[in-house]
C-alpha positions as CSV (number, residue, x, y, z in Angstrom):
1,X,115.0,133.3,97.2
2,X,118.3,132.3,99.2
3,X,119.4,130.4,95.4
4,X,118.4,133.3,93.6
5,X,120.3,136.1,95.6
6,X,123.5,133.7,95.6
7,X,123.2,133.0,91.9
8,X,122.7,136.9,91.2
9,X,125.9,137.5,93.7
10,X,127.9,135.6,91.5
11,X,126.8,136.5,88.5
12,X,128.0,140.0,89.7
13,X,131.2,138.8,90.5
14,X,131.5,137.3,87.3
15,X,131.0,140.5,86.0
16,X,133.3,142.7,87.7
17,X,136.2,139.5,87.2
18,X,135.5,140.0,83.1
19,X,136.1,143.7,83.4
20,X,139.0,143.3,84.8
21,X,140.7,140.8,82.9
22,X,139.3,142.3,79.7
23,X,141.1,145.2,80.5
24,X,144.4,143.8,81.3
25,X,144.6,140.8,78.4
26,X,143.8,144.0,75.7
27,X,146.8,146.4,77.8
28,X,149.2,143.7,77.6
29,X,148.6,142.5,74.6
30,X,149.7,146.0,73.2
31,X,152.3,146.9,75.2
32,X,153.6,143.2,74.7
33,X,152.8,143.1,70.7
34,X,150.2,139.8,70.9
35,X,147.4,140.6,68.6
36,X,146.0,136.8,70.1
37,X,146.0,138.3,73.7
38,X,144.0,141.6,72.4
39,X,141.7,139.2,70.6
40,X,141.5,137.4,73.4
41,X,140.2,140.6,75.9
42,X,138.3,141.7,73.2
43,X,136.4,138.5,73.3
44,X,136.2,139.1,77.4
45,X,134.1,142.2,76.6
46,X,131.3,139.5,75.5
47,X,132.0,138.0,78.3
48,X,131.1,141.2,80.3
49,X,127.9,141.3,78.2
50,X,126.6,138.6,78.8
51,X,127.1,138.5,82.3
52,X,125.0,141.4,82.7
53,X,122.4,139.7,80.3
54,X,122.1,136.6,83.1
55,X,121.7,138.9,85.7
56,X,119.1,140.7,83.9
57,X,117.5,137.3,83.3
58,X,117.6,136.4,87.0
59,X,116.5,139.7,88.5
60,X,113.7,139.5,85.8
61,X,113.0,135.6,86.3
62,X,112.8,136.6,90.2
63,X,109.8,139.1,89.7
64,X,106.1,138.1,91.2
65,X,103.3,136.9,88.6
66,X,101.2,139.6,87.6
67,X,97.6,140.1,86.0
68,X,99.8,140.1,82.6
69,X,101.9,137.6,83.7
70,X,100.1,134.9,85.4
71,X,102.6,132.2,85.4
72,X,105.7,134.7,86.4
73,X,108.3,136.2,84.9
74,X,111.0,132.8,84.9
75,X,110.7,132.3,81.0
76,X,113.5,135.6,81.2
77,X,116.0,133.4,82.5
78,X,115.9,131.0,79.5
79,X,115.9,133.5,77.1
80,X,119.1,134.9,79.0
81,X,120.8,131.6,78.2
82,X,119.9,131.8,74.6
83,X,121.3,134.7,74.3
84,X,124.3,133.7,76.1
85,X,124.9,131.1,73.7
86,X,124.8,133.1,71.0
87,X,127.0,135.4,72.3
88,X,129.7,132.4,72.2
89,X,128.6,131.5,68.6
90,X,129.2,135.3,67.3
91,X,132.3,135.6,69.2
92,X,134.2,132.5,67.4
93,X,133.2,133.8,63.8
94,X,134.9,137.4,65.0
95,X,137.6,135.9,66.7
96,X,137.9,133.5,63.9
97,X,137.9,136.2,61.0
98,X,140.5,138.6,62.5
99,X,142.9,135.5,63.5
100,X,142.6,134.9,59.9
101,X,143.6,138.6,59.0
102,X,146.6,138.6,61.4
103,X,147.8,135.5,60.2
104,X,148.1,137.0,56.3
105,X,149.7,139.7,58.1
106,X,153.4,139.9,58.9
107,X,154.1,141.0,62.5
108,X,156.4,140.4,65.1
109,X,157.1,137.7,67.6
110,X,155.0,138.2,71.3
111,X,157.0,139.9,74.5
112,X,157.7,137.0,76.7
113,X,155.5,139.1,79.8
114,X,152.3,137.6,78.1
115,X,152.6,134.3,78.8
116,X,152.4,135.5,82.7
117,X,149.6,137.1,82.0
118,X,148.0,134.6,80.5
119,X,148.7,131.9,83.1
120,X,146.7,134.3,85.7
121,X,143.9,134.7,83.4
122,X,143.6,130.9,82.9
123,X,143.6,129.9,86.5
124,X,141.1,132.9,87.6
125,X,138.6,132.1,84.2
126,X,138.7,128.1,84.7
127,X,138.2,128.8,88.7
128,X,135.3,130.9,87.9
129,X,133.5,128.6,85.1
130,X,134.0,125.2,88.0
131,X,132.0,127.6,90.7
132,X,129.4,129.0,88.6
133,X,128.6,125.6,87.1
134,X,129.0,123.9,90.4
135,X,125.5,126.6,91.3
136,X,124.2,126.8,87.9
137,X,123.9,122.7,88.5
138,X,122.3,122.9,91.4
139,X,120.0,125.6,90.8
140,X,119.2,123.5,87.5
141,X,119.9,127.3,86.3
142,X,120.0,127.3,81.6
143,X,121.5,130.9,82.1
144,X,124.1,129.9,84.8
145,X,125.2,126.9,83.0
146,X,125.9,129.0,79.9
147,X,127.6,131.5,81.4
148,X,129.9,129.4,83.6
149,X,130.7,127.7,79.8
150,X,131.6,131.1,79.0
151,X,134.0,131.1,81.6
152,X,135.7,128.1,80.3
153,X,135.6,129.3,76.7
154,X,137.8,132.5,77.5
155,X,140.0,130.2,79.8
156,X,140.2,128.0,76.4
157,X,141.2,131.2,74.2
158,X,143.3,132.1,76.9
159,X,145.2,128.8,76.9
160,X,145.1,128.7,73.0
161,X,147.0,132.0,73.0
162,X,149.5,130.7,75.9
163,X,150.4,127.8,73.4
164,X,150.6,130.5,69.9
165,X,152.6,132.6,72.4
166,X,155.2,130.2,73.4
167,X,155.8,128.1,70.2
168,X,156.3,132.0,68.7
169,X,158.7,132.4,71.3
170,X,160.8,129.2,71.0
171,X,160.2,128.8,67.2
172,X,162.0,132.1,66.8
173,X,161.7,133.7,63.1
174,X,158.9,132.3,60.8
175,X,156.8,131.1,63.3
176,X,155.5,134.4,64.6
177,X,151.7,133.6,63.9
178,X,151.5,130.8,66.0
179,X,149.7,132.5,68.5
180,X,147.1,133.4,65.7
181,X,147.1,130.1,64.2
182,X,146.1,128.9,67.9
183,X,143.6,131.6,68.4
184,X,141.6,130.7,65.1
185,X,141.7,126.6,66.6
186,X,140.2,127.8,69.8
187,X,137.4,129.4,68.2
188,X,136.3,125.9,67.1
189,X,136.3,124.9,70.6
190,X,133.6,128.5,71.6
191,X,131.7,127.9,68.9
192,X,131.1,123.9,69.8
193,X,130.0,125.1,73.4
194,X,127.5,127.8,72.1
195,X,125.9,125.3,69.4
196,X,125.4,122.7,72.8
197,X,124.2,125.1,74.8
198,X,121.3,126.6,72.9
199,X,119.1,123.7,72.2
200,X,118.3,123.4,75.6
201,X,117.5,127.1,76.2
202,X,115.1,126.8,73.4
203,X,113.5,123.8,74.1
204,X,113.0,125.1,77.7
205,X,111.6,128.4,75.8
206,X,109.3,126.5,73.6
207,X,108.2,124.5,77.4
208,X,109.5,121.1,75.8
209,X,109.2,118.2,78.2
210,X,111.1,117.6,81.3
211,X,113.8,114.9,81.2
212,X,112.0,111.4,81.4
213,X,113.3,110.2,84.9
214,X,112.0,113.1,87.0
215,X,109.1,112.8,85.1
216,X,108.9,108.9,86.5
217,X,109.5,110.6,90.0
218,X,107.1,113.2,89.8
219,X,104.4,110.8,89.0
220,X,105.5,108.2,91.4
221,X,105.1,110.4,94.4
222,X,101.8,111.7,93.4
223,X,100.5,107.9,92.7
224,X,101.7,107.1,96.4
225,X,99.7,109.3,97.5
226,X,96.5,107.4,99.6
227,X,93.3,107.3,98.3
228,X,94.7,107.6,94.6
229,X,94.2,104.9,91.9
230,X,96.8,105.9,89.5
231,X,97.4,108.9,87.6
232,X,96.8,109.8,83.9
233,X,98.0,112.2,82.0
234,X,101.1,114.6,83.5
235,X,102.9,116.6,81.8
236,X,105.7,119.1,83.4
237,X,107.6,122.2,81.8
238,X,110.5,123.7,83.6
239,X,110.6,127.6,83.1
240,X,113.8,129.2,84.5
241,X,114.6,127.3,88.0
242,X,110.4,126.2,88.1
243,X,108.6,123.5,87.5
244,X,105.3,123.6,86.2
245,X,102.9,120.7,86.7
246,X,99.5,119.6,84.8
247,X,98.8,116.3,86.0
248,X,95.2,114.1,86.0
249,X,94.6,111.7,88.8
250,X,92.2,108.7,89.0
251,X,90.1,108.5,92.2
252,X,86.8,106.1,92.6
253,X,83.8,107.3,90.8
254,X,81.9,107.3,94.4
255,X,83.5,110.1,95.9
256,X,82.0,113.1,96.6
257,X,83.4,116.6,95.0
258,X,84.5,117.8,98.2
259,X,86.2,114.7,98.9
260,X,88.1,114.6,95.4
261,X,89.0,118.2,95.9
262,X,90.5,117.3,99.2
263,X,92.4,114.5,97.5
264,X,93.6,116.8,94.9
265,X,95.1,119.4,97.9
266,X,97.0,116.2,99.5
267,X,98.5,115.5,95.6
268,X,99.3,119.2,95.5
269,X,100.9,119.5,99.3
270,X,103.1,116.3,98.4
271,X,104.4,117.2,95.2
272,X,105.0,120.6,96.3
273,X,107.0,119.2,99.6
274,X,109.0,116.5,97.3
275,X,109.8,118.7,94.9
276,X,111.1,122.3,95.7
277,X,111.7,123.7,92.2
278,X,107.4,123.2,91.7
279,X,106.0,126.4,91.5
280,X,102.4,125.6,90.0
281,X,100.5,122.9,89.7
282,X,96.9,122.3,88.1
283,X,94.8,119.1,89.0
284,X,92.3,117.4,87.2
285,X,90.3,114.8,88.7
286,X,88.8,111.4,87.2
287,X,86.7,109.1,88.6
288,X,88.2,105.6,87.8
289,X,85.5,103.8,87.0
290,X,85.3,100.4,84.0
């Protein structure tokens, strides 16, 4: 619970931060004549969206199985990264499409203030996506991990615009779109991140496999367990932060049910103590007999 509250604190922060800068980036980018900078805080707003989407997705992940939900509520928080991700993907095509427009249409050079602006905005946005990502890691969190690569991907814009900006500024006459021109390259760059980022938010949807190597752990502590003769089948789905374990161990044919079933506790209290993220586990028991 102590990972969840911190990863909804800062998803909170995150989305009082995009508020703020997507105010800013779109007020200077009028008053200072940078249609790249009002792109740019219009493109924050997603930002702000989606930040409330992965705190949805937690709060909703966090929320005790039910008699209609047996196995919990953590699939939310997945879905909350998918979502995310496709945020990123639609907000390249806009971006893209009116950094097209702007550069067909004749306007004139950026006010020098911008570039100011923009250098805050990229030092708060790239500060933000290291410390979400730094928890999102940890808490093996799909949503977190997407969002923090939101971060980045309006620090990426930001710093896109910075360059368009200043090569509009030094080029002087004719090269006014500059900061469009770099706009439209950094939606390449969003776009990228949101195509990497999904598959893994569906796959964790669609309870896909874990990665092989904890697999190799999860079934190495349960086979060191005494009294066990090897283990079978086990299969593990993570759902949100959780894990969720079916696994079939092999115990000699002679032993009594009572016995097995104690066996099958000692599996369970192991597992459970290695590994933090299990939530559930089923057993199954086989006598290992020729």
């Amino acid at each position: 619970m102590d990972s969840l509250a911190s990863a909804l604190r800062l998803s909170g922060v995150g989305v009082a931060v995009n508020i703020l800068l997507a105010t800013a980036k779109v007020a200077a980018g009028i008053l200072g004549n940078s249609y790249a900078l009002i792109a740019d805080g219009i493109e924050s707003t997603t930002d702000i969206v989606s930040s409330i989407v992965v705190w949805s997705g937690l709060r909703i992940s966090a929320i005790p199985a039910d008699d209609d939900h047996p196995f919990g509520h953590s699939k939310a928080e997945p879905i909350a990264g998918a979502l995310v991700s496709l945020a990123l993907i639609a907000a390249a095509v806009a971006l893209a499409w009116a950094s097209l427009r702007e550069i067909r249409t004749p306007h004139h050079a950026p006010a020098p203030f911008t570039l100011l602006v923009l250098a805050v905005v990229i030092a708060i946005k790239e500060s933000l996506f290291r410390r979400v990502s730094r928890v999102g890691e940890k808490l093996q969190s799909t949503a977190l991990r997407s969002d923090a690569w939101h971060h980045r991907s309006d620090a990426i814009t930001s710093l896109a615009a910075f360059v368009g900006i200043s090569v509009a500024l030094w080029g002087g006459p004719g090269y006014e779109s500059a900061d469009d021109w770099a706009a439209l390259l950094a939606c390449g760059v969003i776009a990228w991140n949101g195509a990497r980022l999904l598959p893994p938010a569906i796959n964790e949807i669609m309870d896909a496999s874990i990665p092989p190597d904890l697999l190799t752990r999860i079934r190495s502590v349960a086979e060191a367990v005494e009294g066990i003769h090897g283990v079978g089948r086990c299969h593990v789905r993570k759902s949100g932060m959780d894990l969720f374990v079916d696994i079939h161990i092999k115990v000699p044919g002679s032993l009594s049910v009572r016995d097995g079933h104690a066996l099958a506790h000692r599996v369970q209290e192991t597992l459970c103590s290695a590994f933090a993220a299990i939530r559930w586990i089923s057993i199954h028991v086989e006598p290992d007999d020729p």
